[in-house]
DRENNU-192334 format. One record per atom (N, C-alpha, C): residue number from 1; atom name; x, y, z. Coordinates in Angstrom, 2 decimals, always signed. Layout:
<pts>
NUM;CA;X;Y;Z
...
</pts>
This chain:
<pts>
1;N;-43.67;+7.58;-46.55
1;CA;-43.96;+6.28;-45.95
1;C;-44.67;+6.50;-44.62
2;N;-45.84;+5.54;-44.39
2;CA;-46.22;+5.44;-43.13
2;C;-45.26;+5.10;-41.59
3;N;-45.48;+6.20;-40.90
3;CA;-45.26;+6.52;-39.52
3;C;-44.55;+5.24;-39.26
4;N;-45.52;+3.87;-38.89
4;CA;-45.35;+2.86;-38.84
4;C;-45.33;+2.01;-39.79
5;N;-44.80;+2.31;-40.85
5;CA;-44.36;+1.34;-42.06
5;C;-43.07;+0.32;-41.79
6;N;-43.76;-0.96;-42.25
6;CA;-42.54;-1.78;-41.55
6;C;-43.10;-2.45;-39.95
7;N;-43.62;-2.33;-39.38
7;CA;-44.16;-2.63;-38.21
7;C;-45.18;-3.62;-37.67
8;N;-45.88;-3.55;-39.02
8;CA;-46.96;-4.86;-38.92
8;C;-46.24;-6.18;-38.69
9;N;-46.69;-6.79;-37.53
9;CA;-46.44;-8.30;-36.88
9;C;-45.82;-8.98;-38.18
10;N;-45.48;-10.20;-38.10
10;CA;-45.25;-11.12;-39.27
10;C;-44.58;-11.98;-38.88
11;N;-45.01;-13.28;-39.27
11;CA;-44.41;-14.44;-39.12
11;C;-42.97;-14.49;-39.43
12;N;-42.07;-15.19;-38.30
12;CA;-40.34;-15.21;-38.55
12;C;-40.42;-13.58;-37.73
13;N;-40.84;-13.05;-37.60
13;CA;-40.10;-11.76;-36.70
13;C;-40.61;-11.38;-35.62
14;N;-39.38;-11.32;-34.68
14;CA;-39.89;-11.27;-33.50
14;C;-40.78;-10.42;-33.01
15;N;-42.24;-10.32;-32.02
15;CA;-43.10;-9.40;-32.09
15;C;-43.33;-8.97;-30.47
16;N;-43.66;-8.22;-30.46
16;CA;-44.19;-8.25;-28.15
16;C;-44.48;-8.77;-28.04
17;N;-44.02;-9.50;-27.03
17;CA;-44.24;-10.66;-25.99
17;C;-43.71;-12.05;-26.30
18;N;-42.67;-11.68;-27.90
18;CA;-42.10;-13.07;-28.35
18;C;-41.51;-12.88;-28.97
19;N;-40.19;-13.36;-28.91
19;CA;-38.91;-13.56;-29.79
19;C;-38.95;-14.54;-30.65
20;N;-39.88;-15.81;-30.79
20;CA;-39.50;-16.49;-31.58
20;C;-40.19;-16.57;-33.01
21;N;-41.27;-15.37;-33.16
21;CA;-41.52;-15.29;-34.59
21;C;-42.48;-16.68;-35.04
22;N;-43.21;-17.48;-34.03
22;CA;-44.12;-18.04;-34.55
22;C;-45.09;-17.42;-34.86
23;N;-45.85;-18.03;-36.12
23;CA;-47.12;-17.69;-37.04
23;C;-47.85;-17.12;-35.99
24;N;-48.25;-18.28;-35.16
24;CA;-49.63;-17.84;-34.06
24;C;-48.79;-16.13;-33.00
25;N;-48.10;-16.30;-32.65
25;CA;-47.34;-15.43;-32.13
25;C;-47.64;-13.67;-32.43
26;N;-47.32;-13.79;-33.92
26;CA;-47.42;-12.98;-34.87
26;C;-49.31;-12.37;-34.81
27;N;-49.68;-13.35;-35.29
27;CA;-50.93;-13.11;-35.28
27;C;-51.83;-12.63;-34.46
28;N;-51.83;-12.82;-33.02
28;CA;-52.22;-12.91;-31.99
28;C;-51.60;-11.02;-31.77
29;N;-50.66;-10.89;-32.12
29;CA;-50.12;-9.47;-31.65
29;C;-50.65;-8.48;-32.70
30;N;-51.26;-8.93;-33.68
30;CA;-51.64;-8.15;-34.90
30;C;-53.17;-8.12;-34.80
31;N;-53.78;-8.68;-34.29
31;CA;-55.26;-8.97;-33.53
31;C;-55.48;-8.20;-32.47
32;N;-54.75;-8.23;-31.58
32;CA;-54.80;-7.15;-30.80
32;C;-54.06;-5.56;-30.36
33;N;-53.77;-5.54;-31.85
33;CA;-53.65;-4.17;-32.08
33;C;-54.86;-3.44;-32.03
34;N;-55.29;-2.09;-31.34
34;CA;-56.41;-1.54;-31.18
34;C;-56.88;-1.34;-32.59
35;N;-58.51;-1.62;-32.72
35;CA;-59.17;-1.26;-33.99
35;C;-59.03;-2.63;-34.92
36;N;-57.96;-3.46;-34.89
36;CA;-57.94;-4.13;-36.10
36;C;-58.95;-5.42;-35.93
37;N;-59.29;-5.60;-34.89
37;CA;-60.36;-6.77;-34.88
37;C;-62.16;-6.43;-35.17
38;N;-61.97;-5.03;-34.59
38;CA;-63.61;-4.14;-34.79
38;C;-63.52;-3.36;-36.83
39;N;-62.59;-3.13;-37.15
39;CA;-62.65;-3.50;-38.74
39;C;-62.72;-4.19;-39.24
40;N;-62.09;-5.66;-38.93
40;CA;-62.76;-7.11;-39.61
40;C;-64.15;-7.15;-39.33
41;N;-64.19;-7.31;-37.83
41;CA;-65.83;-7.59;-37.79
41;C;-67.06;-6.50;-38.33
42;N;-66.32;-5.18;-38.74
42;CA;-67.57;-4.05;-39.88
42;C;-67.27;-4.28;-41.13
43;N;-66.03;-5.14;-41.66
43;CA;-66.31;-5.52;-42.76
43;C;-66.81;-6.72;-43.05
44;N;-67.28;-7.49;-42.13
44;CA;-67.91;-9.23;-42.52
44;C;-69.10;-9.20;-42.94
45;N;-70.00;-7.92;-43.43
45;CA;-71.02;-8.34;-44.05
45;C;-71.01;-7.77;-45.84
46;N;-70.07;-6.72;-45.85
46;CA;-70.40;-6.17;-47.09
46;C;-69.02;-5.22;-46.94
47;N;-68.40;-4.91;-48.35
47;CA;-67.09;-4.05;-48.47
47;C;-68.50;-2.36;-47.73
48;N;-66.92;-1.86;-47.26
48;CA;-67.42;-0.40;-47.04
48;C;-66.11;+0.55;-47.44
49;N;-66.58;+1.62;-48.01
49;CA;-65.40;+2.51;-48.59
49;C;-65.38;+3.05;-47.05
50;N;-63.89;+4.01;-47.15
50;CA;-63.55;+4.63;-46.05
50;C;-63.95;+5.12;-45.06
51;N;-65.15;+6.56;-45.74
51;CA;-65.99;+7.16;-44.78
51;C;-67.27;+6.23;-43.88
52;N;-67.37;+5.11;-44.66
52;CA;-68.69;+3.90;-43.93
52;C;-68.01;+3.34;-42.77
53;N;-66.91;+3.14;-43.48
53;CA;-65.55;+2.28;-42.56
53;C;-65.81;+3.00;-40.93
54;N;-65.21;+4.21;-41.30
54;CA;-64.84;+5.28;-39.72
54;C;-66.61;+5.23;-39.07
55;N;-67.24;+5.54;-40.25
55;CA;-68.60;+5.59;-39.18
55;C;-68.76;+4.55;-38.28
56;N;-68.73;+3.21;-39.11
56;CA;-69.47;+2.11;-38.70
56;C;-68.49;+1.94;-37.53
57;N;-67.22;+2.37;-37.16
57;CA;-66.26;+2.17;-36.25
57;C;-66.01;+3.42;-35.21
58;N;-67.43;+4.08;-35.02
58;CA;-67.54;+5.14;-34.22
58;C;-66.73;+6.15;-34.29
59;N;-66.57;+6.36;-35.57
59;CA;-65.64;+7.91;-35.69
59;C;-64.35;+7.88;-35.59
60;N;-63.57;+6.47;-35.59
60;CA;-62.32;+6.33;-35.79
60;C;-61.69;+7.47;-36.35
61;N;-60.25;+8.17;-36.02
61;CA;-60.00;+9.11;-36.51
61;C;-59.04;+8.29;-38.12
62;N;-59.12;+9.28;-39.25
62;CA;-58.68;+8.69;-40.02
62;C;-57.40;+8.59;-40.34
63;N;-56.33;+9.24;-39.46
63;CA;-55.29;+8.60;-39.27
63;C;-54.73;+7.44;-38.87
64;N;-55.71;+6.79;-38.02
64;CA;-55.91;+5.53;-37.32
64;C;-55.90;+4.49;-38.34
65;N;-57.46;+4.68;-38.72
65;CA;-57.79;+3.72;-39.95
65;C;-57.51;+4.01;-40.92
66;N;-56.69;+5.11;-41.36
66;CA;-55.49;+4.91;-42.40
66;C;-54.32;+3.61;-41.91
67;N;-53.89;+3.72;-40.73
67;CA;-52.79;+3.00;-40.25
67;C;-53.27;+1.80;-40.12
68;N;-54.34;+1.00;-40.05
68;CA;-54.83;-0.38;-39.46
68;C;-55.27;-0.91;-40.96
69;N;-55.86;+0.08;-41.86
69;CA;-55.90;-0.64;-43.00
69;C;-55.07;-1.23;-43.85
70;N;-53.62;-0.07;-43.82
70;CA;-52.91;-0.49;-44.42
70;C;-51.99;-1.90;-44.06
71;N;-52.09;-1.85;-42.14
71;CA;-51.69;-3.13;-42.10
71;C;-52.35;-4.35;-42.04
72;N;-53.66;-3.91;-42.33
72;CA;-54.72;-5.34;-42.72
72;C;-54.29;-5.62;-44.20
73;N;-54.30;-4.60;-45.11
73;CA;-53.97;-5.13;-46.47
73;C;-52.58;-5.40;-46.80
74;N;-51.47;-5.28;-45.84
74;CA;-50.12;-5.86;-45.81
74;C;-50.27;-7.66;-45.52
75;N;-50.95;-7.42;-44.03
75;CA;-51.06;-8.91;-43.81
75;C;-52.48;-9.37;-45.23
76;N;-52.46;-9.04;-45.49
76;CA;-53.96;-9.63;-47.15
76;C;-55.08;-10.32;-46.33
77;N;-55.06;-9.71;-45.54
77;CA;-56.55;-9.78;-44.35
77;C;-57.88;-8.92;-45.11
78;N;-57.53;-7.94;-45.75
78;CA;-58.32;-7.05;-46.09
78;C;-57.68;-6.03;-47.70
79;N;-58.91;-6.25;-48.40
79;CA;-58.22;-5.74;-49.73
79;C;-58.97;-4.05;-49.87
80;N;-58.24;-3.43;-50.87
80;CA;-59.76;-2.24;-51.36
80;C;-59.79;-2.83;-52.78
81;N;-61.33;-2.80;-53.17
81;CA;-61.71;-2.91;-54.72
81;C;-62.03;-1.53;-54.76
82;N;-61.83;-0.60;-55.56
82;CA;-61.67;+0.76;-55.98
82;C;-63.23;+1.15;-56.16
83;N;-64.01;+0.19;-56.81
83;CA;-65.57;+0.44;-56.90
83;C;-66.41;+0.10;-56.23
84;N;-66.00;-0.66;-54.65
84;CA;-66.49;-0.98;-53.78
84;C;-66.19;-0.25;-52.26
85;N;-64.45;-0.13;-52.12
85;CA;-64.08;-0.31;-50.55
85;C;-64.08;-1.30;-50.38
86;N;-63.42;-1.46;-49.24
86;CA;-62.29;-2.12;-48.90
86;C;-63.24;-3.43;-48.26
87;N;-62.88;-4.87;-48.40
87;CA;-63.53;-5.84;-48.07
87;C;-62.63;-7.16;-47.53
88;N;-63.35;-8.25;-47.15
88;CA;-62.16;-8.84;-46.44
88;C;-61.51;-9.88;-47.59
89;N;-60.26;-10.27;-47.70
89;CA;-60.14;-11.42;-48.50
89;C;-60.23;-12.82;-48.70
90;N;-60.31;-13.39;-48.73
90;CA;-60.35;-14.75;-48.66
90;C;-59.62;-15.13;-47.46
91;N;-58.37;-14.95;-46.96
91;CA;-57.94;-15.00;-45.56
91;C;-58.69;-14.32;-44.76
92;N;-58.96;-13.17;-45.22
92;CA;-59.71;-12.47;-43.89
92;C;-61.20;-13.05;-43.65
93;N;-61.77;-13.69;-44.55
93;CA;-62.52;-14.22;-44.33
93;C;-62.85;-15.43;-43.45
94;N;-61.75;-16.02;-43.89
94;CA;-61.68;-17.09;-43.19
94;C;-61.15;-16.63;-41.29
95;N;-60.42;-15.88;-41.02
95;CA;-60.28;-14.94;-39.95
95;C;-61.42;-14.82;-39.49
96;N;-62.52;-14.50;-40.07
96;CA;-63.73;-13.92;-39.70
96;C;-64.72;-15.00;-38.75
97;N;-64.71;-16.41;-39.71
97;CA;-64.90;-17.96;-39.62
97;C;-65.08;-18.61;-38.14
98;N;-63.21;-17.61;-37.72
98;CA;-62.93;-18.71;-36.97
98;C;-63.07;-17.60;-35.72
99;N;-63.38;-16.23;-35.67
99;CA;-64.34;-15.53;-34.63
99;C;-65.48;-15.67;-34.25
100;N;-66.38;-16.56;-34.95
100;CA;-67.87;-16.59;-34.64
100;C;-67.76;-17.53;-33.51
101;N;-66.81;-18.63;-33.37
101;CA;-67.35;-19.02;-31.89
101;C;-66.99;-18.43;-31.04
102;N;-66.00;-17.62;-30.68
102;CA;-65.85;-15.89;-29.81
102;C;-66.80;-15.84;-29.85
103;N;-67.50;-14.90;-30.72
103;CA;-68.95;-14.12;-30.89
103;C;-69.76;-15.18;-29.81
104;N;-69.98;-16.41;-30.16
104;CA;-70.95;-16.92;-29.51
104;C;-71.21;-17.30;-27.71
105;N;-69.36;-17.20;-27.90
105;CA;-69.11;-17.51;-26.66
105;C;-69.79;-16.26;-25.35
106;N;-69.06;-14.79;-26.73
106;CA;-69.14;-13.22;-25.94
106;C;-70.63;-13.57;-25.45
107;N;-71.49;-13.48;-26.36
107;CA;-73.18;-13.43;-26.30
107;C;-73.10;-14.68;-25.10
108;N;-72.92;-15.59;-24.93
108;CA;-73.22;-16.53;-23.48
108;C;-72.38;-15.64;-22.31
109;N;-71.59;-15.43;-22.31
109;CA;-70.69;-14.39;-21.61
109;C;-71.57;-13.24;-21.03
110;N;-71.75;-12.81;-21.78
110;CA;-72.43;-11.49;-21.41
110;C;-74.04;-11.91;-20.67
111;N;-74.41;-12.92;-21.15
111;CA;-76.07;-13.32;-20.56
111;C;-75.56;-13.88;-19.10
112;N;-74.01;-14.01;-18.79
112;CA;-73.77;-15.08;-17.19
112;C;-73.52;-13.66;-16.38
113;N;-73.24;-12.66;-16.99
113;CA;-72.56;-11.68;-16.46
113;C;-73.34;-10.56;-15.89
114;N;-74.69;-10.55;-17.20
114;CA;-76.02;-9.42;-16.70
114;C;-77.06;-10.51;-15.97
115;N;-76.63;-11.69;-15.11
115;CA;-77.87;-12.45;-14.63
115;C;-77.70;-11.85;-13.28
</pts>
């Protein structure tokens, strides 16, 4: 069993920075686990098997993204299709959805910041 098996956030259990096990709570602590938000966003255009995965994520070591995948595909954020690699699911998609106004915000962000 994984190191950290059992560990991924989840709604109803208490997580850092909160005892009371709300959804958003949960989520929010599973988002900002290092790596797991820069793997959604390299998988939002197309599944990538493993080795595309680590590239596209600057050489992630693959112990890492062994550990972040498996708790993306615990929470069903992220599936593997065996003839593809691993892609987001219909939740994770929708995850993905509701980052683009982030994204848009970052990109205005960053143009107030290099003026």
């Amino acid at each position: 069993m994984a190191k950290n098996a059992g560990k991924m956030p989840r709604p109803g259990r208490a997580v850092r920075g909160s005892r009371s096990g709300r959804p958003i709570m949960a989520a929010i602590n599973l988002m900002g686990q290092r790596w797991i938000l820069r793997i959604v966003w390299e998988l939002r255009d197309r599944p990538l098997n493993f080795r595309a995965l680590q590239k596209a994520c600057d050489g992630l070591s693959p112990s890492v993204l062994n550990q972040r995948l498996t708790d993306l595909r615990q929470a069903q954020i992220v599936e593997l299709d065996p003839s593809q690699g691993y892609r987001l699911t219909k939740l994770g998609g929708e995850l993905l959805e509701k980052l683009q106004p982030l994204q848009r915000w970052a990109e205005k962000w960053s143009k107030a910041v290099d003026a």
